[in-house]
ZAMARGU-4260 file (C-alpha; in steps of 0.2 Angstrom, whole numbers, plus 5000, padded with zeros to 4 digits):
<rodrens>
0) 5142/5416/5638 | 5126/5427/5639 | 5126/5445/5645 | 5137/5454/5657 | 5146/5439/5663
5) 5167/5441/5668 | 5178/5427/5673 | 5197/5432/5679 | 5209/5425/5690 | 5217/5436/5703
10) 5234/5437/5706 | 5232/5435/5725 | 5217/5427/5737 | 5200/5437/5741 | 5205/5446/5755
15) 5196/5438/5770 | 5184/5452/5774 | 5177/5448/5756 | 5160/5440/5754 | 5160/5427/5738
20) 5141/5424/5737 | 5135/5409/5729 | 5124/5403/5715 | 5105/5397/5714 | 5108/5378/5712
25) 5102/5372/5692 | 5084/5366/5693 | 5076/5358/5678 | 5061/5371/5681 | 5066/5389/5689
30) 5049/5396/5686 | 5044/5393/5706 | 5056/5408/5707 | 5041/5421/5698 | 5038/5432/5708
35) 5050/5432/5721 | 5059/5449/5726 | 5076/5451/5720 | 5088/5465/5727 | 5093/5472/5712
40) 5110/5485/5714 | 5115/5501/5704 | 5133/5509/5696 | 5131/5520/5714 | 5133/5503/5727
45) 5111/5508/5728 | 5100/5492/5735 | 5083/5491/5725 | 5069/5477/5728 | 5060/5472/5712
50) 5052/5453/5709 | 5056/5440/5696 | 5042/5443/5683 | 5052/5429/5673 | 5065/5417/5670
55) 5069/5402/5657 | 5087/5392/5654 | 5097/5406/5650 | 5090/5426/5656 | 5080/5432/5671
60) 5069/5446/5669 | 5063/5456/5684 | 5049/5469/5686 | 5044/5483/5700 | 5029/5495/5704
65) 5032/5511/5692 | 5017/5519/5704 | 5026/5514/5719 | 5032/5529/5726 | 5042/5521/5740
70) 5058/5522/5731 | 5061/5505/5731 | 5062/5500/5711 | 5073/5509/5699 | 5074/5510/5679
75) 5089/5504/5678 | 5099/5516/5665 | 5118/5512/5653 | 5130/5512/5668 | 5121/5497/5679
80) 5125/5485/5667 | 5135/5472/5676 | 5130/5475/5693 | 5123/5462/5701 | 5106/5457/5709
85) 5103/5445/5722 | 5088/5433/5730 | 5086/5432/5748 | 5088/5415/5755 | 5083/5413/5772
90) 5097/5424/5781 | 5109/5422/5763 | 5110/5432/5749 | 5113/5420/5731 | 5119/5430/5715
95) 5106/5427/5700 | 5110/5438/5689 | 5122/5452/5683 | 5113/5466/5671 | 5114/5465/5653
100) 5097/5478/5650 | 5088/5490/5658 | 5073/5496/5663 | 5068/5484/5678 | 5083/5475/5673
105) 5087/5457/5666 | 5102/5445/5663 | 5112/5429/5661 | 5104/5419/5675 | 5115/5409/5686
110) 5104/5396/5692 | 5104/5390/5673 | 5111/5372/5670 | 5118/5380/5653 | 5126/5394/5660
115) 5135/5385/5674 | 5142/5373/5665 | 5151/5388/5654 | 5156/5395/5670 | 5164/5380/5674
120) 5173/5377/5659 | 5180/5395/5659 | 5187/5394/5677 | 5196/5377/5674 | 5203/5381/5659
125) 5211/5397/5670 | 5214/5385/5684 | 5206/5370/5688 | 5209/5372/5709 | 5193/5385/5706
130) 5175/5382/5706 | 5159/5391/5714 | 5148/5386/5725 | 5129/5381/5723 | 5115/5383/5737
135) 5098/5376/5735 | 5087/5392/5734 | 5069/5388/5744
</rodrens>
C-alpha cells in the first residue's frame, strides 16, 4: 500500500449515524480531476479547500493560494497525516485521499485502479463479506 492507508475490521457494525463515504471509481486517466477543489481536513476536525494540482496511478497532489488570505488553505504540518480529504460530487463527498505529506498535502489516491485493488485484497483476506463502494466522480 502507499501512504497513510489503514484497513481493520471492527468488532461490531458502524453505528448507523456513521457516514461510510465512498471512493472515486478507477479511470484509466484521472487527470480531468486537475484542478478541481478538494476539502482537505486537519488533526483538529478543520475543513480546508485546496485544488488538485496533480494526480497519476498511485498519489494525489493538491495546491492552494499562499497569498490567499481568506483562510481557506492550510500547510499542512506532522499531525495531519492520515486525515482525509475529499471531492465534492454533486451533493456527495468521495474520499480521495488520506495525507501522507504536508505542505498543501498529498497521498495514496483512491481512485487508482492499483491501489483499489490492494484495498480489496486486504479486506477479503480479513473477511470477504466486506468491500467499498465506488461512485463515478463527474
Amino acid at each position: 500500500m502507499h501512504g497513510d492507508v489503514a484497513v481493520g475490521l471492527l468488532s461490531e457494525p458502524v453505528p448507523a449515524n456513521y457516514r461510510v463515504y465512498p471512493l472515486p471509481a478507477a479511470r484509466e486517466d484521472p487527470s480531468f480531476l486537475i484542478g478541481r477543489p478538494v476539502m482537505v481536513s486537519d488533526q483538529n476536525r478543520r475543513l480546508f479547500f485546496h485544488k488538485v494540482r496533480t494526480v497519476n496511478r498511485f498519489i494525489i497532489a493538491f495546491e492552494y493560494d499562499v497569498a490567499d488570505t481568506h483562510g481557506w488553505g492550510k500547510k499542512l504540518i506532522k499531525g495531519d497525516s492520515g486525515n482525509p480529504s475529499f471531492l465534492i460530487d454533486g451533493q456527495e463527498l468521495v474520499l480521495v485521499e488520506t495525507h501522507t505529506s504536508g505542505g498543501p498535502g498529498a497521498g495514496p489516491f483512491y481512485g487508482s485502479a492499483i491501489v483499489q485493488e490492494k484495498l480489496r485484497k486486504v479486506m477479503a483476506e480479513m473477511d470477504p463479506r466486506y468491500t467499498f463502494r465506488t461512485v463515478n466522480v463527474r
